[in-house]
C-alpha positions as CSV (number, residue, x, y, z in Angstrom):
1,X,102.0,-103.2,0.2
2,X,98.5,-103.2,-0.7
3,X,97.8,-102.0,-4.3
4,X,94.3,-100.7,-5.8
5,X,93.6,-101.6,-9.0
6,X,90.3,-100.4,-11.5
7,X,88.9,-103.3,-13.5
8,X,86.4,-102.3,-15.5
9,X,84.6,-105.0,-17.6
10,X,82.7,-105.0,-21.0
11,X,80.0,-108.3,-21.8
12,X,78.6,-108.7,-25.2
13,X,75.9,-111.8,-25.8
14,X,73.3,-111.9,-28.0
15,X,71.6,-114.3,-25.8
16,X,69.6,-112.0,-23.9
17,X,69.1,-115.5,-21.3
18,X,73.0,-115.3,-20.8
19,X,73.3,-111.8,-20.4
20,X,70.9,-111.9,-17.2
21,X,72.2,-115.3,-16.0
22,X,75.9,-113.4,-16.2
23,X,74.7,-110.2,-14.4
24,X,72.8,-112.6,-11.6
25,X,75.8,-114.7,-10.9
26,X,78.6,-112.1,-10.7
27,X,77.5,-109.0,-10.6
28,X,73.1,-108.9,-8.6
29,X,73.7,-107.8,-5.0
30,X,77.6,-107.3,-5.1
31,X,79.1,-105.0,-2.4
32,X,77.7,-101.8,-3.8
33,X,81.6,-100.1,-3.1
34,X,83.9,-102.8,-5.0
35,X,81.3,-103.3,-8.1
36,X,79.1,-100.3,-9.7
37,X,77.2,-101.5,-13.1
38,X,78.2,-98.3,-15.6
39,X,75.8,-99.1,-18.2
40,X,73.4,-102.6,-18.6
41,X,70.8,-103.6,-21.7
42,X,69.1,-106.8,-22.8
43,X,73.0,-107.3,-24.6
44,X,75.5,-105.7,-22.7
45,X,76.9,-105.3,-19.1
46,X,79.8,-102.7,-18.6
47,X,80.9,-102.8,-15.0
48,X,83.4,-101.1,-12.4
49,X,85.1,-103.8,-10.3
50,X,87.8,-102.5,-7.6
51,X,89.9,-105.4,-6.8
52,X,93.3,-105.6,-4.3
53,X,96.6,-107.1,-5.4
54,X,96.0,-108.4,-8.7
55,X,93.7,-107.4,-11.6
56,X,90.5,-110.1,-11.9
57,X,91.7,-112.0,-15.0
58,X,90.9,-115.2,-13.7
59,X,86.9,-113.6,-14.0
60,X,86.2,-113.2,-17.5
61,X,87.9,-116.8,-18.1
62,X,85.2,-118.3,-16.1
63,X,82.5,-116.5,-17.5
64,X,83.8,-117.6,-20.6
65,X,84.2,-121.3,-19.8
66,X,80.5,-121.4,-18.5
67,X,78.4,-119.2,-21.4
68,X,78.4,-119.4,-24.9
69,X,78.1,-116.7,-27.3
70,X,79.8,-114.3,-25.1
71,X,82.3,-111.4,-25.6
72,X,84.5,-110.1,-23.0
73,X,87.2,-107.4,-22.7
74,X,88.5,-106.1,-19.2
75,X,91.3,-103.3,-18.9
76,X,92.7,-102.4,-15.2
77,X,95.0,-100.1,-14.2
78,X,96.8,-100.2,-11.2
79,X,98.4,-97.5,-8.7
80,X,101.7,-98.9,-9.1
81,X,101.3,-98.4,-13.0
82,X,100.9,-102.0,-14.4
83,X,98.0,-101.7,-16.5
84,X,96.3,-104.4,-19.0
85,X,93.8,-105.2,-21.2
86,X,92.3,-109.3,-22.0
87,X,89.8,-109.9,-24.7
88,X,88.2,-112.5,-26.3
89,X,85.1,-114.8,-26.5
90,X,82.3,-114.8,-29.9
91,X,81.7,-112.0,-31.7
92,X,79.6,-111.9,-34.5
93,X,80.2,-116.0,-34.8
94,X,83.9,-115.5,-35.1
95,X,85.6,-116.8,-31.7
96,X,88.4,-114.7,-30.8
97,X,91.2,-116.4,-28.2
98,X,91.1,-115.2,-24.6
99,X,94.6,-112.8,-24.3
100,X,96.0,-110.8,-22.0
101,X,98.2,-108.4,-22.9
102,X,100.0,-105.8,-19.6
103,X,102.4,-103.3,-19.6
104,X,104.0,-100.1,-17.0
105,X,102.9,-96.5,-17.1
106,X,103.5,-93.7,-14.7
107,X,102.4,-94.7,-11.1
108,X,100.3,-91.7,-9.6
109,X,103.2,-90.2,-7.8
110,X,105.3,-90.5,-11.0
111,X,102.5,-88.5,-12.4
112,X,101.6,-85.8,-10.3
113,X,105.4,-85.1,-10.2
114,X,105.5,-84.8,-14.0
115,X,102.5,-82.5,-13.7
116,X,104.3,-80.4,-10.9
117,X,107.3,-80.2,-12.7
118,X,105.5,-79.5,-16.0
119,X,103.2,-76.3,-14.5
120,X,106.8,-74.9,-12.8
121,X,108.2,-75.1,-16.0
122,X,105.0,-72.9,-17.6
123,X,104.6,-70.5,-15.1
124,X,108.5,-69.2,-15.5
């Protein structure tokens, strides 16, 4: 079974150099469907990534491993209702550890079944 997930991924840098080499590499000329830039300054990058299977944790490890000066956060949630967050990197000088932290929620059928249940239950 193919699962969608939502990734959507936050870049802090001081280093304005970084911040374009980041947004070059990963991010310039991607299929315009699977990654859509939200917002983007001389410090920041906040994008939408859709992925297939498995949440793209493995990305903001690299871009860790290859910049300096970078802070990263991604949170996904998938259809199935595993969702998770990862953070770390430099912030303010201070370096952070790179974790990941996941957990279950409602699916989307589990939730539009609450929600229909919930609306019968207000309309008798």
């Amino acid at each position: 079974m193919v699962l969608d997930i939502s990734n959507e991924i936050t870049i802090l840098c001081d280093n304005h150099e970084q911040i374009a080499n980041i947004y070059n590499k990963y991010f310039n000329g991607k299929d315009i469907n699977c990654c859509k830039i939200r917002s983007m300054n001389e410090n920041m990058i906040i994008a939408w990534i859709y992925s297939v299977n498995s949440p793209l944790v493995d990305l903001p490890q690299e871009i860790l491993q290859n910049y300096t000066d970078v802070w990263i956060k991604l949170e996904w949630s998938c259809e199935s209702g595993k969702n998770g967050i990862c953070v770390g990197g430099y912030k303010s000088n201070v370096y952070y550890p790179y974790k990941v932290f996941d957990w279950v929620e409602l699916c989307i059928e589990e939730r539009h079944s609450y929600l229909t249940e919930s609306n019968k239950r207000l309309r008798t």
